[in-house]
LOKOL-15015 format. One line per field, with one value per residue: residue in three letters; y, x, z of N, C-alpha, C in turn. Coordinates in Angstrom, 1 decimal, padded with zeros to 4 digits. Layout:
r	c(ala; ...)
nnorth	c(Y; ...)
neast	c(X; ...)
nup	c(Z; ...)
canorth	c(Y; ...)
caeast	c(X; ...)
caup	c(Z; ...)
cnorth	c(Y; ...)
ceast	c(X; ...)
cup	c(Z; ...)
end
This chain:
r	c(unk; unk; unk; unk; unk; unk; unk; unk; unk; unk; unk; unk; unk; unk; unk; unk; unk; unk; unk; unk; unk; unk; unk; unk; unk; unk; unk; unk; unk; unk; unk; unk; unk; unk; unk; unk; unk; unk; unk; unk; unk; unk; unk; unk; unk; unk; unk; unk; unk; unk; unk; unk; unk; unk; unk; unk; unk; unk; unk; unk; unk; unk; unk; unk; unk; unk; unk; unk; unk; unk; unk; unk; unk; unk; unk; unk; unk; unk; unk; unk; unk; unk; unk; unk; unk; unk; unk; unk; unk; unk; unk; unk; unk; unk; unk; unk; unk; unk; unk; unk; unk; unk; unk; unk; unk; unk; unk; unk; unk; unk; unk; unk; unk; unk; unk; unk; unk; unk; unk; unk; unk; unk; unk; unk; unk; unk; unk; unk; unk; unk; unk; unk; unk; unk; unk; unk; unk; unk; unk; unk; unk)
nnorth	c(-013.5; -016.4; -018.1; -016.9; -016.5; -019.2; -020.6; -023.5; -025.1; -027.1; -025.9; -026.3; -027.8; -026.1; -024.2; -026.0; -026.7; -024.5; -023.9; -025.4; -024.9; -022.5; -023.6; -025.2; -023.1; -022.1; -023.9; -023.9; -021.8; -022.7; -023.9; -026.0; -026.2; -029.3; -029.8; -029.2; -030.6; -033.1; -032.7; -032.5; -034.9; -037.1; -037.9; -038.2; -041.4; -042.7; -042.0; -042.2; -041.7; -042.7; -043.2; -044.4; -044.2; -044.3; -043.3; -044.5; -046.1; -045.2; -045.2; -043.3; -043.2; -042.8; -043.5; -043.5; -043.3; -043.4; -043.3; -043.6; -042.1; -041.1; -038.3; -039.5; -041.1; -043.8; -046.2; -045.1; -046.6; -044.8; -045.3; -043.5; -044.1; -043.9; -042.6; -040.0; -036.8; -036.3; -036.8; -039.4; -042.3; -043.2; -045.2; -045.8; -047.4; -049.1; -049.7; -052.2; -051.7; -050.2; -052.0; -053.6; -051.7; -051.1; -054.1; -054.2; -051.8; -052.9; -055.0; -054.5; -052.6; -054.3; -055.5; -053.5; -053.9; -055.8; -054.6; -054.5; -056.9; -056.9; -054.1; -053.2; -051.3; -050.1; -049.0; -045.8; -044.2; -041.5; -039.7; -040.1; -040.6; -041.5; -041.2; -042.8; -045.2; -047.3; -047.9; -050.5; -049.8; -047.8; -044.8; -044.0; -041.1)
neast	c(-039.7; -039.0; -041.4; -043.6; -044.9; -045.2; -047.7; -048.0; -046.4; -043.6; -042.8; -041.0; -039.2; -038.2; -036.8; -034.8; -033.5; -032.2; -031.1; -029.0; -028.4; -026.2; -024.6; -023.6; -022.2; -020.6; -018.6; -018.0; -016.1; -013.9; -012.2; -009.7; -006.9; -005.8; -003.4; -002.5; -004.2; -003.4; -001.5; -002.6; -003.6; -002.8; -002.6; -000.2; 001.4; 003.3; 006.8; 009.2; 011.9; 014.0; 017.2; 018.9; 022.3; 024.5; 027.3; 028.6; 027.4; 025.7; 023.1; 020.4; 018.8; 015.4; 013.3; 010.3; 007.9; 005.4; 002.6; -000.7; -003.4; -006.8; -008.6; -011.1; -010.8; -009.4; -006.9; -004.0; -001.4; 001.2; 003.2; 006.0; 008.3; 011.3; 013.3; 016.1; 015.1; 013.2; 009.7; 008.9; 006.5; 003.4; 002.1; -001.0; -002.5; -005.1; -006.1; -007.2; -006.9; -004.8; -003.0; -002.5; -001.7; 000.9; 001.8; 002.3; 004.0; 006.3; 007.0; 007.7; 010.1; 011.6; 011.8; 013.5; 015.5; 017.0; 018.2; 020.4; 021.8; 020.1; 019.9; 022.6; 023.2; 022.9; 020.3; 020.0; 018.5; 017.6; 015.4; 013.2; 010.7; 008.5; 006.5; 005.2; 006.4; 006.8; 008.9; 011.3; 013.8; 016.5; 017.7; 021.0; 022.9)
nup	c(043.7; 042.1; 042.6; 043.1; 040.4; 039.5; 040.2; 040.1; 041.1; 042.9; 046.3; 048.2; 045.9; 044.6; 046.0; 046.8; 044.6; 043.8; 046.2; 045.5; 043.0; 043.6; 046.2; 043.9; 042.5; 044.0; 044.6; 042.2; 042.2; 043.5; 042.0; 041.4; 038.9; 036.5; 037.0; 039.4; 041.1; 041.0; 042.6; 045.0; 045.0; 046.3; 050.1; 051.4; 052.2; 051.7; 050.5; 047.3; 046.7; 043.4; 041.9; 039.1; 038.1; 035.4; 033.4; 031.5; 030.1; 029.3; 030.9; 032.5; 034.6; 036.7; 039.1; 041.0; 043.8; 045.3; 047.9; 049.4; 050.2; 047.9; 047.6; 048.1; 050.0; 049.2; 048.5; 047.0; 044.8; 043.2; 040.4; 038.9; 036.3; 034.5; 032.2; 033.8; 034.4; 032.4; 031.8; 032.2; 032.8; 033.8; 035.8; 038.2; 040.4; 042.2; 045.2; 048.1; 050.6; 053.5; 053.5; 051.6; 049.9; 051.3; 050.7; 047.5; 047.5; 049.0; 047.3; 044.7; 045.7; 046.1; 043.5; 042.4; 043.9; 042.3; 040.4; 039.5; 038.4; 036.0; 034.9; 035.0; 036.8; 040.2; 042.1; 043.6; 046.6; 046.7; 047.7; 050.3; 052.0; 054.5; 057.0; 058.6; 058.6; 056.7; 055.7; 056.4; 057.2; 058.6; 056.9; 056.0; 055.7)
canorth	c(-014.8; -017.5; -019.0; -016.0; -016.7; -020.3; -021.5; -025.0; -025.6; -027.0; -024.6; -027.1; -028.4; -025.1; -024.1; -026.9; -026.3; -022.8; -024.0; -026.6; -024.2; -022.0; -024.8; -025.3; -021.7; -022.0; -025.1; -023.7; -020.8; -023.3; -025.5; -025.5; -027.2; -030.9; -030.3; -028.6; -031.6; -034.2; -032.7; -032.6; -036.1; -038.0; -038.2; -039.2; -042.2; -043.1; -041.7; -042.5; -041.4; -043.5; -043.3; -044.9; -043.9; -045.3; -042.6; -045.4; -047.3; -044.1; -045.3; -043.0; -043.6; -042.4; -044.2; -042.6; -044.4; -042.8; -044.4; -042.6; -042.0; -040.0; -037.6; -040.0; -042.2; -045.1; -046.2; -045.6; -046.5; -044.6; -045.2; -043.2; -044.1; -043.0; -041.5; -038.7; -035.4; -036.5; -036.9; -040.6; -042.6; -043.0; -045.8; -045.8; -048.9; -048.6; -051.4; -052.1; -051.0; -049.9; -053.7; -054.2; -051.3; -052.1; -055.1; -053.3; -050.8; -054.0; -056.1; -052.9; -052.0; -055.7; -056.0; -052.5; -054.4; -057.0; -054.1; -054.2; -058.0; -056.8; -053.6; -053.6; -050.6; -049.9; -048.0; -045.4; -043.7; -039.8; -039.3; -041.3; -039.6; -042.6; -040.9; -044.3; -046.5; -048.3; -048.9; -050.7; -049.9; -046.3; -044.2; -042.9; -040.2)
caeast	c(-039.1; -040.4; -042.8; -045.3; -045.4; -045.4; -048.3; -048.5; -044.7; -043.8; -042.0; -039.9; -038.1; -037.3; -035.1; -033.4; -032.5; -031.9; -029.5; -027.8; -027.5; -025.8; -024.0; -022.2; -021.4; -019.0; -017.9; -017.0; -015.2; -012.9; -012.2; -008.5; -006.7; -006.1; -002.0; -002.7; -005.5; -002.6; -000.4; -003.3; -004.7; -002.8; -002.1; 001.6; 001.8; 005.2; 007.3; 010.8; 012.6; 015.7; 017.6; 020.6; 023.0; 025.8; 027.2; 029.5; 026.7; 024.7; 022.0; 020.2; 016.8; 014.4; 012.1; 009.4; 006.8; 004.1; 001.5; -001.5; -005.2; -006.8; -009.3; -012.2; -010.6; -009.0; -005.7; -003.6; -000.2; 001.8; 004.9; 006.5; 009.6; 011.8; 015.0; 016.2; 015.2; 012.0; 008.6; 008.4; 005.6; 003.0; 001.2; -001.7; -003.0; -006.0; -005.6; -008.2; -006.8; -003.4; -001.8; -002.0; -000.7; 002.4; 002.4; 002.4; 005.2; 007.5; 007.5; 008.4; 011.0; 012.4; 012.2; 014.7; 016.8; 017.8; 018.7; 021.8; 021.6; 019.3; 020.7; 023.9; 023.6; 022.0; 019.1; 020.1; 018.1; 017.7; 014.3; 012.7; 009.4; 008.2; 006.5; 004.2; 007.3; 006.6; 010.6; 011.7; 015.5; 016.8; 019.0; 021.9; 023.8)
caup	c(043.6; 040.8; 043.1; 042.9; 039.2; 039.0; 041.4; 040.8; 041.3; 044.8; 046.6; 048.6; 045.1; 043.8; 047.1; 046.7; 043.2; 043.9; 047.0; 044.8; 042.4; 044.6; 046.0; 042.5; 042.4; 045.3; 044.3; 040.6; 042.5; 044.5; 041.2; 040.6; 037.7; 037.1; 037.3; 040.9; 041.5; 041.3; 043.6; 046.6; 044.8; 047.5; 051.1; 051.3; 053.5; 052.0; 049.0; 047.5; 044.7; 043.4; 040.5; 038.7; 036.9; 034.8; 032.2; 030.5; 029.3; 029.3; 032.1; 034.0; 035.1; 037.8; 039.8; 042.0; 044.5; 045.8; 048.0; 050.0; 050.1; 047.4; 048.6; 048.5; 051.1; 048.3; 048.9; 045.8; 045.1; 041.9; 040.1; 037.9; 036.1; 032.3; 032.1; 034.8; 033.6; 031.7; 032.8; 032.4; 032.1; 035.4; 036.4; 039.6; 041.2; 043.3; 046.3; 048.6; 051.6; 053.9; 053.3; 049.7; 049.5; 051.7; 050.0; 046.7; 047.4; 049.2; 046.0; 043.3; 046.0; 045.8; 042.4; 042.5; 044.3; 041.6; 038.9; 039.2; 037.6; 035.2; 033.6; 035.0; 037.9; 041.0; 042.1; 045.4; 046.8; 046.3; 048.6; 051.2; 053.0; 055.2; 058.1; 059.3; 058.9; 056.3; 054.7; 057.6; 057.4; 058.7; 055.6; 056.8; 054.9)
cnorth	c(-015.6; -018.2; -018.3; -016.3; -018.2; -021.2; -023.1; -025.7; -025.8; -026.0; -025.5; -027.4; -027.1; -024.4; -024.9; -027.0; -025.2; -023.1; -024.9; -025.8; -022.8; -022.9; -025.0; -024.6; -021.8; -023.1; -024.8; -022.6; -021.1; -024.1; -024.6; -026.5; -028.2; -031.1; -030.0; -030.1; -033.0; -033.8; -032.9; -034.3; -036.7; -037.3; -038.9; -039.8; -042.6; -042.3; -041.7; -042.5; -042.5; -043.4; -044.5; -044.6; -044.5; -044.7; -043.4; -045.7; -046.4; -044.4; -044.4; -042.9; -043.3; -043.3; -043.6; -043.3; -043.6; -043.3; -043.6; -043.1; -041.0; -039.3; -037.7; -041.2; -043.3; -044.8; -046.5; -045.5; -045.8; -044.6; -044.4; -043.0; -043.7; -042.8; -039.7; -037.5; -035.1; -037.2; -038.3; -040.9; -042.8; -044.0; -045.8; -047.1; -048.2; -050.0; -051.1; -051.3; -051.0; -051.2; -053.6; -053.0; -051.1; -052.9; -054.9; -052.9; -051.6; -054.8; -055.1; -052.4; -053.6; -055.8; -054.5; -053.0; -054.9; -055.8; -054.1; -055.6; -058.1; -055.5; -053.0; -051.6; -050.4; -049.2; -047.0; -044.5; -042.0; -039.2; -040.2; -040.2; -040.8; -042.1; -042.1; -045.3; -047.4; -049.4; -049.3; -050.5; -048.6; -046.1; -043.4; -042.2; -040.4)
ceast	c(-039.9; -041.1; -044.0; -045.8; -045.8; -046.5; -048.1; -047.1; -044.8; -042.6; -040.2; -038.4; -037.4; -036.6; -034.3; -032.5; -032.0; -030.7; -028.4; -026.8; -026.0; -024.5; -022.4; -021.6; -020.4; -018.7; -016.9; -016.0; -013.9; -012.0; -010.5; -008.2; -006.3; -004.6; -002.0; -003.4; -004.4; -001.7; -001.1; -003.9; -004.5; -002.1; -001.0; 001.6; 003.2; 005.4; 008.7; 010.7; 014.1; 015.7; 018.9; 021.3; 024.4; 026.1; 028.1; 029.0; 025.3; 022.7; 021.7; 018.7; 017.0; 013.4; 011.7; 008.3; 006.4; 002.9; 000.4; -003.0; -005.6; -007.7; -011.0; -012.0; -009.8; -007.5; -004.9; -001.8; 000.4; 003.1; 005.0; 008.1; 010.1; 013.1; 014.9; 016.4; 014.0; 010.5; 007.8; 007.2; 004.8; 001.9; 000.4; -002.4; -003.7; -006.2; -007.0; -008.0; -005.0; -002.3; -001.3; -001.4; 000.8; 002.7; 003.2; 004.0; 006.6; 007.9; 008.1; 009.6; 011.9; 012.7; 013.0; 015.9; 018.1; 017.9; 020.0; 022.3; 021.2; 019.7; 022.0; 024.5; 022.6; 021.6; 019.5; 018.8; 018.4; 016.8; 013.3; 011.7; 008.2; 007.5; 005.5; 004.9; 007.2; 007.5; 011.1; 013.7; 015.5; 018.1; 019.7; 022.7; 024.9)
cup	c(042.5; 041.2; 042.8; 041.4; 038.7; 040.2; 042.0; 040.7; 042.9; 045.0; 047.5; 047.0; 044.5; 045.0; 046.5; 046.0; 043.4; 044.7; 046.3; 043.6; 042.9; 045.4; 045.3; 041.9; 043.3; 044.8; 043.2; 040.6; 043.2; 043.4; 041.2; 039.3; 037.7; 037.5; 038.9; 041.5; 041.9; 042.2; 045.1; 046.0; 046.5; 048.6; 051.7; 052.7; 053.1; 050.2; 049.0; 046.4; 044.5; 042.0; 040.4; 037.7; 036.6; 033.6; 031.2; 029.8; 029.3; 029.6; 032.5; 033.8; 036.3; 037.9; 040.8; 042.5; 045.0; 046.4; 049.4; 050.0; 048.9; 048.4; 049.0; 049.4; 050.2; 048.1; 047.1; 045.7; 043.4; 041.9; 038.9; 037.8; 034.5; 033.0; 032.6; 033.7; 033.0; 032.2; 033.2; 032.2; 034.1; 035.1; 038.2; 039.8; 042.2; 044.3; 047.3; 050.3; 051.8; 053.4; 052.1; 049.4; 050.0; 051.2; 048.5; 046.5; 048.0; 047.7; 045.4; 044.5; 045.9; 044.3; 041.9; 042.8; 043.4; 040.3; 038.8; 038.0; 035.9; 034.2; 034.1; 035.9; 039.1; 041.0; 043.2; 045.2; 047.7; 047.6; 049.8; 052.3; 053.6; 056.6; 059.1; 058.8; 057.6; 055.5; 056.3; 058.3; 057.7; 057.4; 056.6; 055.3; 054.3)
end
């Protein structure tokens, strides 16, 4: 071992490094990639997809909510919206806790509401994964 050679090293710090190093060997054996990394980021407390379409006026947009924990405990909520088919654009909000982000994910589903006013079709809804309640209406078929 490199203690016999190195006397006046403590022996305690070079375990440690030795276990740490070690350590970061399993760790760099578990790593996956960062597109895999976003699919476990969060812990889906609610998610809902909605689009709209309107091929007259050649509308169609997607809208996607997302809202959870990542995997260091911090509640994040994402949207990603663009035109259905394309990868859109993706904003995250990091909130301080469960509320704001209920709050959060109520206002952006309100201000869905009023598109019909605004570009001239509504938004339905495609997906709805609510398992801790948080859209208070039931979807029926």
């Amino acid at each position: 071992m490199i203690v016999a050679f190195l006397p006046q090293v403590n022996v305690e710090r070079i375990s440690a490094l030795v276990s740490s190093a070690l350590f970061l060997e399993r760790v760099i054996e578990h790593v996956i990639t960062r597109s895999e990394a976003e699919n476990f980021a969060m812990m889906d407390a609610f998610t809902v997809t909605l689009e709209a379409r309107y091929p007259a006026i050649g509308r169609f947009r997607a809208y996607r909510l997302k809202a959870g924990t990542d995997l260091f405990g911090d509640w994040l909520v994402e949207i990603t919206y663009g035109r259905i088919g394309t990868s859109g654009r993706r904003i995250r909000y990091t909130v301080q806790d469960e509320t704001q982000a209920r709050e959060l994910v109520r206002e952006t589903l309100r201000r869905r509401a009023t598109a019909h006013k605004r570009i001239g079709v509504s938004y339905r809804f495609c997906q709805l994964s609510d398992p801790h309640q948080w859209f208070p209406v039931k979807l029926s078929n």
